[in-house]
N, C-alpha and C positions, 0 to 999 in steps of 0.2 A: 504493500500500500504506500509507504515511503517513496518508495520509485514510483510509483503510478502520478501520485502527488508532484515529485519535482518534476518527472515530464512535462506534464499539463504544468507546470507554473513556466517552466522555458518555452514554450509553445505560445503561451499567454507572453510572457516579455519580450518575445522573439514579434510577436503579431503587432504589440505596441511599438516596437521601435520601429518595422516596418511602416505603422501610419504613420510613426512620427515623421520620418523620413519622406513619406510622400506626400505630409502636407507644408514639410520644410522645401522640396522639390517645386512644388503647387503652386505653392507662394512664391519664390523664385522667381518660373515660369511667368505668373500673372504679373509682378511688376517688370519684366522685361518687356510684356506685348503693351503692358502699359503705356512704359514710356514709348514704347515704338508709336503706338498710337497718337500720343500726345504729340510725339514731332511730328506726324504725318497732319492732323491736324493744324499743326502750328505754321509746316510749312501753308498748307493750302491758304491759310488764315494771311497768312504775310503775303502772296499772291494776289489776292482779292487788295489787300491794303496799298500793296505799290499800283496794282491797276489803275483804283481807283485813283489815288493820287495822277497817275497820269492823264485818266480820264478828265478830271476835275481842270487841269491844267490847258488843258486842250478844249474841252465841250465849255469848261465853266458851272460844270452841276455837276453835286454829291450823287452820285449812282453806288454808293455801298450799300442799300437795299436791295438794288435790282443786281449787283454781282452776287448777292448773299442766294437768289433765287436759281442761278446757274448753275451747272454741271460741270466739273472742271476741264471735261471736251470741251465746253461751253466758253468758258475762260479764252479756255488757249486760242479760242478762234475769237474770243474779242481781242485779244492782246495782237493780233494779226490783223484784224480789221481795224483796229487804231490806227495803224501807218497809212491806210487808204482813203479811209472817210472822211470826209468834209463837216460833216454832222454826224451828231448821235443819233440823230431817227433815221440816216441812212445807216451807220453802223449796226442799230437794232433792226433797220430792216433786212439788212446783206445776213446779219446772224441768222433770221425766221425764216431765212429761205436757205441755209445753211443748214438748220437740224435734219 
């Protein structure tokens, strides 16, 4: 019974370190995709913010509403139709015939 006993308690400690291990893994894991996340975020974030500013500089009108509602295909083809357009309501037309 002795022996029956220590097995079952190594089997029991052996089961906890396992979890422990795999929610020290877990965690890990989750704040790496974290921060990944957060730059990828932060990039796109900073994207929208230099546009805008270019936009602003050029058209004369805050459009960080209307970049907030885009797709970042979306973006990149305003960031290309900037060099073109004469106006912003040609810019957002050249984009609606672009999606």
């Amino acid at each position: 019974q002795i022996q029956e006993q220590r097995e079952k308690n190594a089997i029991l400690d052996s089961f906890k370190d396992g979890v422990e291990q795999g929610l020290e893994q877990g965690i890990e894991q989750g704040i790496e995709q974290g921060i990944e996340l957060g730059i990828k975020q932060g990039q796109k974030e900073g994207e929208r913010t230099l546009l805008n500013r270019l936009l602003v500089n050029k058209y004369h009108e805050d459009c960080s509403t209307w970049l907030c509602s885009l797709t970042m295909e979306q973006i990149d083809l305003v960031s290309n139709l900037l060099l073109t357009c004469d106006t912003l309501q040609e810019l957002k037309d050249q984009l609606t015939g672009n999606k």
